[in-house]
Structure formats: structure tokens, C-alpha cells
N, CA, C and O atoms as a MOPAC input file, in Angstrom:
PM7 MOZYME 1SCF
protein

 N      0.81900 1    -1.16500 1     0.00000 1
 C      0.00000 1     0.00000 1     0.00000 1
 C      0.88200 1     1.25500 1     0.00000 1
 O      1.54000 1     1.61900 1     0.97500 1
 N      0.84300 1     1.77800 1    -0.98800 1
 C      1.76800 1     3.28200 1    -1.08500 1
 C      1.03400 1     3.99200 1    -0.02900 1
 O     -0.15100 1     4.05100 1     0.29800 1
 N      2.80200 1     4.83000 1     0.66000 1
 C      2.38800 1     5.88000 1     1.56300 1
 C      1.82800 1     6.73100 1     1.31600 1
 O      1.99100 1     7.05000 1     0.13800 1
 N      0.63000 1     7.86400 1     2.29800 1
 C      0.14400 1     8.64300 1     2.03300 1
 C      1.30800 1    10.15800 1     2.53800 1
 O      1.87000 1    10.07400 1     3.63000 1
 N      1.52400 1    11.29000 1     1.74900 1
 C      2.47400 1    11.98500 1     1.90200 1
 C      1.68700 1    12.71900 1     3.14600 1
 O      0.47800 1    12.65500 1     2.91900 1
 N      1.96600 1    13.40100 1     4.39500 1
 C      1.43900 1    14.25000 1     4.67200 1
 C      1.68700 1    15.78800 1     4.65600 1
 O      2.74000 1    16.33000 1     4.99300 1
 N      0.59600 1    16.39000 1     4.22800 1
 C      0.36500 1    18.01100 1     4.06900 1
 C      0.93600 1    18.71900 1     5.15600 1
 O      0.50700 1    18.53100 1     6.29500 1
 N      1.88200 1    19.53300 1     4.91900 1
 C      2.27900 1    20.31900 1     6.31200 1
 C      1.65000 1    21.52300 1     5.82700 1
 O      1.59700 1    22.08900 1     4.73500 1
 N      0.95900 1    21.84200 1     7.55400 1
 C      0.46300 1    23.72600 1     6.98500 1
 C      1.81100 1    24.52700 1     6.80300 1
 O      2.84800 1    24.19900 1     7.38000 1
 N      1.72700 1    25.38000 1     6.12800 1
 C      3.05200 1    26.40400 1     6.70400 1
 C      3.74000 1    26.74600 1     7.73700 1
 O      3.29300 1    26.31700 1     8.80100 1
 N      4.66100 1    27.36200 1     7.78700 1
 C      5.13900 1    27.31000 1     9.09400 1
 C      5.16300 1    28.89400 1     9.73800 1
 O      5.99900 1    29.59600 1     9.16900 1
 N      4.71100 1    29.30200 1    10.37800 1
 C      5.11700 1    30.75100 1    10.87500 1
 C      6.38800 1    31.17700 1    11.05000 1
 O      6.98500 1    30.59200 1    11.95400 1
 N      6.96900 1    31.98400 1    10.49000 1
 C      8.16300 1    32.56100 1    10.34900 1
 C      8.30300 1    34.03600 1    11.66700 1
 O      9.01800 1    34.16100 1    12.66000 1
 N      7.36100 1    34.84200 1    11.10900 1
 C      7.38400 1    35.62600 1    12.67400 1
 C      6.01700 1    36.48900 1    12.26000 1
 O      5.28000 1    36.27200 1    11.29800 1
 N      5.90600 1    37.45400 1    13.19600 1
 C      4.50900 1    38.41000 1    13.43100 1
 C      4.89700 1    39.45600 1    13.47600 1
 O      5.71400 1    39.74700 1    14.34800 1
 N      4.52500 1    40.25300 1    12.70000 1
 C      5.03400 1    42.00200 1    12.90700 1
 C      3.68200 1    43.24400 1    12.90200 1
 O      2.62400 1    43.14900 1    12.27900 1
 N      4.01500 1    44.09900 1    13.57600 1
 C      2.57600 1    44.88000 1    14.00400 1
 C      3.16500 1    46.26700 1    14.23900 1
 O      4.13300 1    46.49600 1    14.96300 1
 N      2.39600 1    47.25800 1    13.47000 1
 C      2.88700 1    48.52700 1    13.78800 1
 C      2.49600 1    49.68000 1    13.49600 1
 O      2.66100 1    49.85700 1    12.28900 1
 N      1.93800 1    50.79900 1    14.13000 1
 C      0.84700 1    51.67200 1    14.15300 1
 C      2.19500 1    53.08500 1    13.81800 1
 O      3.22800 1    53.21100 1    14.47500 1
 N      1.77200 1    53.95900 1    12.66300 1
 C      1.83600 1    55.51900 1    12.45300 1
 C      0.72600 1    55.76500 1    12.27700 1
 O     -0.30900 1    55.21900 1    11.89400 1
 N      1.40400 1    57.53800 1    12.92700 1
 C      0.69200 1    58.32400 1    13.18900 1
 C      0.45100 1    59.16100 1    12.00500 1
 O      1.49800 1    59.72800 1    11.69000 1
 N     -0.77800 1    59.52600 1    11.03300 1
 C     -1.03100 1    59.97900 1     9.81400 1
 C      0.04800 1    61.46500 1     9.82400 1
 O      0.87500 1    61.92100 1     9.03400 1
 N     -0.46600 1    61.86500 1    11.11500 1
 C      0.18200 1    63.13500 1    10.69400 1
 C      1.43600 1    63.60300 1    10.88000 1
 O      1.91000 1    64.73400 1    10.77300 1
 N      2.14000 1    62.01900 1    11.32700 1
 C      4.09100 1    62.10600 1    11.15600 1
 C      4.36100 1    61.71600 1     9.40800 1
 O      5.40100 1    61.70400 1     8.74800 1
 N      3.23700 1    61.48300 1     9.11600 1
 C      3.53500 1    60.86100 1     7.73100 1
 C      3.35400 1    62.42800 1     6.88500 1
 O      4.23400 1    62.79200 1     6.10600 1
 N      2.47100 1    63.03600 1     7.07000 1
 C      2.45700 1    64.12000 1     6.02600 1
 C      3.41500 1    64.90900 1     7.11000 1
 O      3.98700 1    65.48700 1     6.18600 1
 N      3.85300 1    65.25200 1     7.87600 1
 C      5.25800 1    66.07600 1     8.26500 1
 C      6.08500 1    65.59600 1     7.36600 1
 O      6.33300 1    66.25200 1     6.35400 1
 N      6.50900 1    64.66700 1     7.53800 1
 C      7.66600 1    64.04700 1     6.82500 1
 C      7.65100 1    64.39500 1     5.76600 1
 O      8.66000 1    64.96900 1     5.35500 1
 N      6.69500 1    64.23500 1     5.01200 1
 C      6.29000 1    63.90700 1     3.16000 1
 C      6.39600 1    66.05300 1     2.89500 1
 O      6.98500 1    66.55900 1     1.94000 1
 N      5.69400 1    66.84600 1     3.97200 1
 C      5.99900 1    68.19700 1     3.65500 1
 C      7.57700 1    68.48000 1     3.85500 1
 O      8.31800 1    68.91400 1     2.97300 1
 N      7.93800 1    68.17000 1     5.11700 1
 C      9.65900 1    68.92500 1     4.96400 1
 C     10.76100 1    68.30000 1     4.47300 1
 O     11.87900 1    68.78300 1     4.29200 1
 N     10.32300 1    67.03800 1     4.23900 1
 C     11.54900 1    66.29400 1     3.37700 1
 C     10.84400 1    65.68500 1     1.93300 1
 O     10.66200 1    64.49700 1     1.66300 1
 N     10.54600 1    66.73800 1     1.19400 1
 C     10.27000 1    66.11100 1    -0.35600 1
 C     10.72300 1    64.32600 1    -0.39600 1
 O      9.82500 1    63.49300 1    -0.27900 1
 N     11.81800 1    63.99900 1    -0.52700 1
 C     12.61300 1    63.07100 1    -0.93500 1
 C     11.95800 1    61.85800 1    -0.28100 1
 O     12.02100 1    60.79200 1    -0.89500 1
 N     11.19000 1    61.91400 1     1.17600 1
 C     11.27000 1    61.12400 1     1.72300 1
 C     10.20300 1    60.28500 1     1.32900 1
 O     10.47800 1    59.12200 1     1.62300 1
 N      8.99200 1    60.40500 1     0.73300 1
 C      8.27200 1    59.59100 1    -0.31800 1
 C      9.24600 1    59.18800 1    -1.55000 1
 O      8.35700 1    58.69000 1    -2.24100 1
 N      9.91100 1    59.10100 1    -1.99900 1
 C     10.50400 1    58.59200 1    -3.04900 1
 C     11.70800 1    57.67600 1    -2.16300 1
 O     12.30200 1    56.79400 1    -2.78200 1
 N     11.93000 1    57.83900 1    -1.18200 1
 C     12.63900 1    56.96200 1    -0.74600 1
 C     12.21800 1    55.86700 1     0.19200 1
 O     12.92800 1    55.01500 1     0.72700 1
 N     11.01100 1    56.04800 1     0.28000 1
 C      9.76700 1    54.73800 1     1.09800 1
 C      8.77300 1    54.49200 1     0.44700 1
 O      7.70000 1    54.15300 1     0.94700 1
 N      8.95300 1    54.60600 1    -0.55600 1
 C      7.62100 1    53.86300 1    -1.63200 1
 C      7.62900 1    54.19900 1    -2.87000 1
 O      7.79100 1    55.27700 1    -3.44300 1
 N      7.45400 1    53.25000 1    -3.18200 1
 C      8.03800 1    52.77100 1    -4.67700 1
 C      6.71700 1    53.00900 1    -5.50800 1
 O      5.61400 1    52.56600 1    -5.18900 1
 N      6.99100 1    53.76500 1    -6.60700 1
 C      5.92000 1    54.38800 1    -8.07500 1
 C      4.29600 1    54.10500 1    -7.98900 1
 O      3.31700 1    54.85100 1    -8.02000 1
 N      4.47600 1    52.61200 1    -7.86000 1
 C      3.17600 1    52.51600 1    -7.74700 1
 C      2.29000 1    52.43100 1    -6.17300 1
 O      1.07600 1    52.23100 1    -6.12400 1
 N      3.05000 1    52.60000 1    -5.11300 1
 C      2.75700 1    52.87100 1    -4.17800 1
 C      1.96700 1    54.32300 1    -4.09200 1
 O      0.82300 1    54.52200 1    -3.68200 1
 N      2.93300 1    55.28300 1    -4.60900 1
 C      2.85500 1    56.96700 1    -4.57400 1
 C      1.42200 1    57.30800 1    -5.45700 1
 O      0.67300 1    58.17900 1    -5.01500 1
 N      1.13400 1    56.71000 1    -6.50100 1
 C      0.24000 1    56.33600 1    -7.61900 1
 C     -1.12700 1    56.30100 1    -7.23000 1
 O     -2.05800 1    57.02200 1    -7.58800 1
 N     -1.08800 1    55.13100 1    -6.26000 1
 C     -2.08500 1    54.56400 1    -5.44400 1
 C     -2.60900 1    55.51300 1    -4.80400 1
 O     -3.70000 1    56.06300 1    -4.94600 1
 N     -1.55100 1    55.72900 1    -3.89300 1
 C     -2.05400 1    56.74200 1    -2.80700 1
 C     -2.42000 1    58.20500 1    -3.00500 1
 O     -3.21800 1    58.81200 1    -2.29000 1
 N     -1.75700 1    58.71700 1    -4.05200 1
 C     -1.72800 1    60.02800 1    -4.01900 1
 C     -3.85500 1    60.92800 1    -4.70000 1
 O     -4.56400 1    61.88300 1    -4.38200 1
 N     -3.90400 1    59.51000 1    -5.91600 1
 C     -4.82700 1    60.01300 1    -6.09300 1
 C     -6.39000 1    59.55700 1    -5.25900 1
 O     -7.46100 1    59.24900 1    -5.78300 1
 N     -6.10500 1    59.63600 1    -4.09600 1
 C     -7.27900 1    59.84200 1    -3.05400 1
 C     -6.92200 1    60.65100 1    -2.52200 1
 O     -5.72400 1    60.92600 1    -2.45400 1
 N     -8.08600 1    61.47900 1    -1.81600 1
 C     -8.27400 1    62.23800 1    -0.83300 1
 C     -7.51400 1    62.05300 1     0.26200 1
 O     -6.59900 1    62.83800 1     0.51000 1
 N     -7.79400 1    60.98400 1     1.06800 1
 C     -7.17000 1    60.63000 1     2.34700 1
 C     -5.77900 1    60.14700 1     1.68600 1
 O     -5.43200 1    59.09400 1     2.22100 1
 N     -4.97200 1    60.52900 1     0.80400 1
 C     -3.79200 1    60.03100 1     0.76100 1
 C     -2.74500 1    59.90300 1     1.91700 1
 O     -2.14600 1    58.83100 1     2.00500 1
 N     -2.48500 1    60.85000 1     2.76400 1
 C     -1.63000 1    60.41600 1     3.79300 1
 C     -2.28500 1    59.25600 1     4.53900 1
 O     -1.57200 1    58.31000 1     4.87300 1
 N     -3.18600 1    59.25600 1     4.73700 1
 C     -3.87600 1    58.02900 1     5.54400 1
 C     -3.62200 1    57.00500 1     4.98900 1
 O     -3.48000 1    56.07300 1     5.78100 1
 N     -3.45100 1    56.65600 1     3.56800 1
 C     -2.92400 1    55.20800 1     2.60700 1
 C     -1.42800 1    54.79900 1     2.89400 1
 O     -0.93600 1    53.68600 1     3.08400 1
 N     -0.68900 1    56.44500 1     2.85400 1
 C      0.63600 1    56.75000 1     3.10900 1
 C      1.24800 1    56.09300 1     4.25500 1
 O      2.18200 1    55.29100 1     4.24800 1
 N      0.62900 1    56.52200 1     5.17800 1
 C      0.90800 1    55.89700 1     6.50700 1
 C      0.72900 1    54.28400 1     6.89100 1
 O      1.51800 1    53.62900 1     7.57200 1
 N     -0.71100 1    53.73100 1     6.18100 1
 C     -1.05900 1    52.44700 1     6.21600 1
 C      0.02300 1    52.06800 1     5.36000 1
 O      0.42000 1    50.98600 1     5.79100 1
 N      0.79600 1    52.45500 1     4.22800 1
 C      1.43800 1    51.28500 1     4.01300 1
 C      2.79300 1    51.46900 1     4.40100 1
 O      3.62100 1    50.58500 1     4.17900 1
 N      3.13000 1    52.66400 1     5.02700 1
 C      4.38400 1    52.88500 1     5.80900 1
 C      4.53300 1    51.56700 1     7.03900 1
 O      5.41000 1    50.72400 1     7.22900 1
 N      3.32900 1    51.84400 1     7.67500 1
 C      2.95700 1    50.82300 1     8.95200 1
 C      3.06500 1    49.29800 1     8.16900 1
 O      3.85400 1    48.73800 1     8.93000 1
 N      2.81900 1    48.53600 1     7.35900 1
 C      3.03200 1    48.18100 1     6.80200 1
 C      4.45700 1    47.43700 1     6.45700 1
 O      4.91700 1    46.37600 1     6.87800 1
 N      4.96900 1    48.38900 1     5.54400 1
 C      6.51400 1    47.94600 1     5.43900 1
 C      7.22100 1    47.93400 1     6.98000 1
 O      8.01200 1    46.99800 1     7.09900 1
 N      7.15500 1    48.37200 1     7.59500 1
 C      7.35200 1    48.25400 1     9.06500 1
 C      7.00200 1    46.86600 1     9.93400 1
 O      7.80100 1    46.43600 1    10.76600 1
 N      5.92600 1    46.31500 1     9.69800 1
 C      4.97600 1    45.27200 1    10.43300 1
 C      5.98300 1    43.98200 1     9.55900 1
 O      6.07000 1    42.86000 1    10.05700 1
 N      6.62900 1    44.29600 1     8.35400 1
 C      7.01100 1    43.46800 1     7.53900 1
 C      8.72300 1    42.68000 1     7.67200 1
 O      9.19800 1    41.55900 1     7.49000 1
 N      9.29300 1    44.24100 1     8.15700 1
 C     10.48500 1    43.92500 1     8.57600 1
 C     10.65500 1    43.73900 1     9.77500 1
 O     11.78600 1    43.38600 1    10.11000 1
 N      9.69500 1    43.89200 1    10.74700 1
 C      9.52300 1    42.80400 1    12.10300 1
 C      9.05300 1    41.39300 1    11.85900 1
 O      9.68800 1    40.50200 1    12.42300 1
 N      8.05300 1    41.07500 1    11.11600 1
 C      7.48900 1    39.97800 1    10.61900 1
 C      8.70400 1    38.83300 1     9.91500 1
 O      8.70900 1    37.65800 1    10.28300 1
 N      9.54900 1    39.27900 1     9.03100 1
 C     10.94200 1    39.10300 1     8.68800 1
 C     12.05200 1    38.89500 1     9.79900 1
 O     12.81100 1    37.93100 1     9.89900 1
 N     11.97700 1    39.99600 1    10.59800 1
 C     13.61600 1    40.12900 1    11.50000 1
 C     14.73800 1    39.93800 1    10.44500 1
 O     15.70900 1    39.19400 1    10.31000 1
 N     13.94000 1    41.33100 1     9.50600 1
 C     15.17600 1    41.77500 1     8.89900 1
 C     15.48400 1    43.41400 1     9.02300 1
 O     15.02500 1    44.36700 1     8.39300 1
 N     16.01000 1    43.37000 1     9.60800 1
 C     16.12000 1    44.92100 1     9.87100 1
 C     16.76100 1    45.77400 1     8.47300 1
 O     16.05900 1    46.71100 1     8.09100 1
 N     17.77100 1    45.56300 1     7.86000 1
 C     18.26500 1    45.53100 1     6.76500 1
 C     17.71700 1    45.98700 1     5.47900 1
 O     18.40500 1    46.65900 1     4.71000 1
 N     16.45700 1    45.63500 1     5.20400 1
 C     15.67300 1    45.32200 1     4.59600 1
 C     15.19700 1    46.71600 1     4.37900 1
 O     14.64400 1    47.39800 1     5.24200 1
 N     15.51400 1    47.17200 1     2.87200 1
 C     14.60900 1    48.53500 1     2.14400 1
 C     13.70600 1    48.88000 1     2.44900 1
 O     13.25000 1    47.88100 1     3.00500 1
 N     13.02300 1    49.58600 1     2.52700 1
 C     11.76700 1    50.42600 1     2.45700 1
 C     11.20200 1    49.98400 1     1.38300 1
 O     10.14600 1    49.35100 1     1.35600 1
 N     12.01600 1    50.35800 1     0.24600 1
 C     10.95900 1    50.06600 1    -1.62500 1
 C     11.39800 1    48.71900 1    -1.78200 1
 O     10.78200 1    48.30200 1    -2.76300 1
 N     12.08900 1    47.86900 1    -1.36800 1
 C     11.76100 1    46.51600 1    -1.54100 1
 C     10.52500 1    46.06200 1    -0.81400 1
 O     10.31000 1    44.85000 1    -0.83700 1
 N      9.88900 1    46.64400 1    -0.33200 1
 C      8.64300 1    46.00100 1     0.46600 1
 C      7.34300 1    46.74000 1    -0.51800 1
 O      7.26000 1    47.95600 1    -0.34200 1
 N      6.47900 1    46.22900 1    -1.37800 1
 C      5.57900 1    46.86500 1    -2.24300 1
 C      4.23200 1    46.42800 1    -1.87600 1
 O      3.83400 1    45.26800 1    -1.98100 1
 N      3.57800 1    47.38300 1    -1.45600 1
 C      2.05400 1    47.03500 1    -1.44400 1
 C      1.01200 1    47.89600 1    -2.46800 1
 O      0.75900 1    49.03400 1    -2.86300 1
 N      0.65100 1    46.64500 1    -2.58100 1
 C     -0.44600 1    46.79000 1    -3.72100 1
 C     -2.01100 1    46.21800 1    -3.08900 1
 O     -2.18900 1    45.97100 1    -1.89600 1
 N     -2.72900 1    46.12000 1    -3.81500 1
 C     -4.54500 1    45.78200 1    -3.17900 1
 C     -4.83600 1    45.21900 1    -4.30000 1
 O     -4.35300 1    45.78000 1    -5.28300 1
 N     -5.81600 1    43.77900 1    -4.59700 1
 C     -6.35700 1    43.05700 1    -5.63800 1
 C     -7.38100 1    43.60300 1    -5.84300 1
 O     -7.65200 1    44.62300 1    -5.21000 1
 N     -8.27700 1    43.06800 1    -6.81800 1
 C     -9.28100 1    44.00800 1    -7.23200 1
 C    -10.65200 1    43.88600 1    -6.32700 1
 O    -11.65600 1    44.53100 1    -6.63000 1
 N    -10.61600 1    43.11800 1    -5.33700 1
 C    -11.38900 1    42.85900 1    -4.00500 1
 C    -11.01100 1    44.62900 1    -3.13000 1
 O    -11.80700 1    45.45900 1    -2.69100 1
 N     -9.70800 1    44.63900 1    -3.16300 1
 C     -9.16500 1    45.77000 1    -2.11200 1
 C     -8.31800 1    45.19100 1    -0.95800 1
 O     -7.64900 1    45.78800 1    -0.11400 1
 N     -8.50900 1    43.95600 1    -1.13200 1
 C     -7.47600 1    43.38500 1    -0.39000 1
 C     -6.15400 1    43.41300 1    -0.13600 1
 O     -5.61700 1    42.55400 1    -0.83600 1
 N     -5.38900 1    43.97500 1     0.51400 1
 C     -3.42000 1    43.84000 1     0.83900 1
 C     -3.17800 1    43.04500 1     0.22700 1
 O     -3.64100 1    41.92800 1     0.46000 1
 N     -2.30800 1    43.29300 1    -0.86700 1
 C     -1.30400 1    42.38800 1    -0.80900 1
 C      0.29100 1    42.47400 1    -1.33500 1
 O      0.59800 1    42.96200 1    -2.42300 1
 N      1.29700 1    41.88900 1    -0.33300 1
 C      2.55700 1    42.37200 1    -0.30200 1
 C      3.32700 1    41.73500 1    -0.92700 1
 O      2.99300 1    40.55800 1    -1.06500 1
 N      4.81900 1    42.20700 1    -1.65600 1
 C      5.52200 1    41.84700 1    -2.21200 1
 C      6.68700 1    42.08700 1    -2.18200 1
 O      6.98900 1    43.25900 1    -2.40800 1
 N      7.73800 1    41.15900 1    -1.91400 1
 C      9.15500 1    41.00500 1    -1.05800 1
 C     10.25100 1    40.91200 1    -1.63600 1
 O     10.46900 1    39.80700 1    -2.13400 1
 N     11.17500 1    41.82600 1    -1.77500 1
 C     12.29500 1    41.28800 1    -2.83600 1
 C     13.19200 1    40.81600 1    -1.80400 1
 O     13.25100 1    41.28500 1    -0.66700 1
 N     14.05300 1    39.63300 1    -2.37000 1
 C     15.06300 1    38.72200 1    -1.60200 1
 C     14.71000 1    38.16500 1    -0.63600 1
 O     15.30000 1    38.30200 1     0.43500 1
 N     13.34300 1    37.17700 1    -0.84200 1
 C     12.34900 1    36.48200 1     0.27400 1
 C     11.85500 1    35.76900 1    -0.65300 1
 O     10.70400 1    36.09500 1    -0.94000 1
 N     12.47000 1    34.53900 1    -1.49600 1
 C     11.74900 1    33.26200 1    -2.17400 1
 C     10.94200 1    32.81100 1    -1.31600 1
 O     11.20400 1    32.86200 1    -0.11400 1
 N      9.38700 1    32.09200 1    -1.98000 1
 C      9.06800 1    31.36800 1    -0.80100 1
 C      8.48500 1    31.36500 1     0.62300 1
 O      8.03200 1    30.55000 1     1.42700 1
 N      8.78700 1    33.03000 1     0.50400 1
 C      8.19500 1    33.39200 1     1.99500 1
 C      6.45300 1    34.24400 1     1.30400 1
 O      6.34100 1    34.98300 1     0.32600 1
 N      5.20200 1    33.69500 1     2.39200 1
 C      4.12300 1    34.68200 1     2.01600 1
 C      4.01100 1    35.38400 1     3.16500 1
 O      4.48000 1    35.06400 1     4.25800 1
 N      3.38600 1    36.33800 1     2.90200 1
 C      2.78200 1    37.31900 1     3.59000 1
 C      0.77700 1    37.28000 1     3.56500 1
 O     -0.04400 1    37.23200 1     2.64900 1
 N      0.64600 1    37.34500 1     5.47000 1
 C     -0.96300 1    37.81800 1     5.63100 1
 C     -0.95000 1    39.12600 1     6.14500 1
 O     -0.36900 1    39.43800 1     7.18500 1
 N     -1.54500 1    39.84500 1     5.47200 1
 C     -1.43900 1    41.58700 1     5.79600 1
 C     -2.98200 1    41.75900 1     6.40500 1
 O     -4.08000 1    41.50300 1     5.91100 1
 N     -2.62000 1    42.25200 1     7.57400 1
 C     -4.06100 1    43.40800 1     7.48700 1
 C     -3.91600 1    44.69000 1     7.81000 1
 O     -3.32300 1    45.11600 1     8.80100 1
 N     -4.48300 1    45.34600 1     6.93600 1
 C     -4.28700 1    47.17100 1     7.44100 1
 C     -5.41800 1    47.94400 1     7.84000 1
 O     -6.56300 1    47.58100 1     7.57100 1
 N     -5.17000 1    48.95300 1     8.44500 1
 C     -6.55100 1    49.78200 1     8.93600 1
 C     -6.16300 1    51.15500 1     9.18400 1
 O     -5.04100 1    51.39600 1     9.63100 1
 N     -6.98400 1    52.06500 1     8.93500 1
 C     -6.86800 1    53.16400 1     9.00000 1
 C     -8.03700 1    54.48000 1     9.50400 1
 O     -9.20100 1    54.37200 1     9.11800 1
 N     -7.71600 1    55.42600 1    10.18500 1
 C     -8.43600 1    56.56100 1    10.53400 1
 C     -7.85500 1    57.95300 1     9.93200 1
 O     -6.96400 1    58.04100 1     9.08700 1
 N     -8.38800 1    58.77000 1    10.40500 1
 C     -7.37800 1    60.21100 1    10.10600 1
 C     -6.58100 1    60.28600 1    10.84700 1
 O     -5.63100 1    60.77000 1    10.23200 1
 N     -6.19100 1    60.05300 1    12.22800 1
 C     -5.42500 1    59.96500 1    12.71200 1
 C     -3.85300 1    59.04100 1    12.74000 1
 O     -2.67100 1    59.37600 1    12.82700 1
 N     -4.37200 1    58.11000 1    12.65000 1
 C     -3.63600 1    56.73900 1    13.13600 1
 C     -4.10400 1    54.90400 1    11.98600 1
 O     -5.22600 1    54.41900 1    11.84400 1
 N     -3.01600 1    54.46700 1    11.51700 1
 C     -2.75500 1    53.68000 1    10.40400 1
 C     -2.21800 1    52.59000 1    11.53900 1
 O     -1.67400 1    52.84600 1    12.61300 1
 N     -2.51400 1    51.40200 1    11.01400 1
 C     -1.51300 1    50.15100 1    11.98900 1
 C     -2.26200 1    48.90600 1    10.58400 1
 O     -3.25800 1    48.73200 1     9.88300 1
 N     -0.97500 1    48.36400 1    10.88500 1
 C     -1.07100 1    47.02100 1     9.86900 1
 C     -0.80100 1    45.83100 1    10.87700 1
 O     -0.24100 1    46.22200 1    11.90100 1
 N     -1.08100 1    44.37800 1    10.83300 1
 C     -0.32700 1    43.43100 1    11.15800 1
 C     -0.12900 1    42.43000 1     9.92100 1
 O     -0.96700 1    42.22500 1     9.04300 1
 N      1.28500 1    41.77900 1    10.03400 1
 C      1.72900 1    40.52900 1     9.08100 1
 C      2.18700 1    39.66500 1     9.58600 1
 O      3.00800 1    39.75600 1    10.49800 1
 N      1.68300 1    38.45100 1     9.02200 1
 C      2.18700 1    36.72600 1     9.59500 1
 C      3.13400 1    36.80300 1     8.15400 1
 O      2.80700 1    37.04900 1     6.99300 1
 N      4.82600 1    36.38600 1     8.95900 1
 C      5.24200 1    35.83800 1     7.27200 1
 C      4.89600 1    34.40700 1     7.78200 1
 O      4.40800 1    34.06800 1     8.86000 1
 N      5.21100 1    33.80200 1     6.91000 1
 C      5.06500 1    32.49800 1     6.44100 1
 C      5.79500 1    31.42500 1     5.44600 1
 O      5.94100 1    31.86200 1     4.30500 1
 N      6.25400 1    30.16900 1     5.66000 1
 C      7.25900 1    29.74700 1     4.76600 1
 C      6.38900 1    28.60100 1     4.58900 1
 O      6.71000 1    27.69600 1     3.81900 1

């Protein structure tokens, strides 16, 4: 009788969680021009810019790339290597350069005030 293989779920890699504040995000984005082009990558800026509440997107996916490189324990780890995008549901979803293999569960949330994401990576 051939063996039956068994299914392993994934394995949790780590948990990362992390709340900005909307309106450190538009400080930033007013006195340092540069500093959107150096934490989010084209189609990030794209996304966000043409809504209203754009700093509020800004921040959610700042919080985000943040929740990601705790989720990782990679400290190392770019800013614009971490890309979030939304499916056509609206759903998160993230994308990792120099992380074969690894997924990501995102959730994000947002107010006018205050943005916080959490991520399970996963191998």
C-alpha cells in the first residue's frame, strides 16, 4: 500500500505589528520632499496620491513595510523593496524582494489619525 504523503500547513516565520501616526507621515512627506521617493516605490505613490485621504494610505502602508520587517527580523531590509499593492477585491497584498518562498498575511486599517497594519510571514 503506497504511503500517504502528509500536508504540512506552513510554518510561521514571525509576526510584525505597527501603528503611524497619519500626521508624522504628512510632516515628513511636507519637509523632506525626498522622503516619499525613498519609502515607496511608483506605484505605491500612484495609489495613494490620487485619493483624498492620501496620507492616511501613506501611513497604512508605511505601517506596513514596518509590520514586515519585524514579521521578517530583517532589519536591513529597504523600504521600496517592500511593495504594497490591493487586488481588485481591495485586499493587501505584499511583495518582497530577496524572500523566495516566503508569504505574507497583511491586514491594514486606518483613521485620520492613526494607520496600523499586522503581518504573519510564512514559509
Amino acid at each position: 500500500m503506497p504511503s500517504k504523503k502528509k500536508i504540512r500547513p506552513p510554518a510561521v516565520i514571525g509576526l510584525g505589528v505597527d501603528l503611524a501616526e497619519v500626521s508624522r507621515i504628512r510632516r515628513l512627506a511636507v519637509r523632506s520632499p525626498g522622503f516619499l521617493r525613498r519609502c515607496f516605490t511608483p506605484k505605491e505613490l500612484a495609489y495613494s496620491l490620487k485619493h483624498l485621504n492620501n496620507y492616511e494610505r501613506l501611513a497604512a502602508r508605511f505601517a506596513v513595510k514596518e509590520a514586515v520587517i519585524k514579521a521578517l527580523d530583517a532589519k536591513d531590509l529597504a523600504l521600496k523593496d517592500i511593495e504594497v499593492e490591493n487586488t481588485l477585491s481591495g485586499r493587501p497584498l505584499v511583495k518582497v524582494k530577496g524572500f523566495p518562498g516566503v508569504s505574507l498575511m497583511v491586514s491594514i486599517s486606518h483613521t485620520g489619525r492613526y494607520a496600523c497594519a499586522a503581518v504573519i510571514a510564512l514559509k
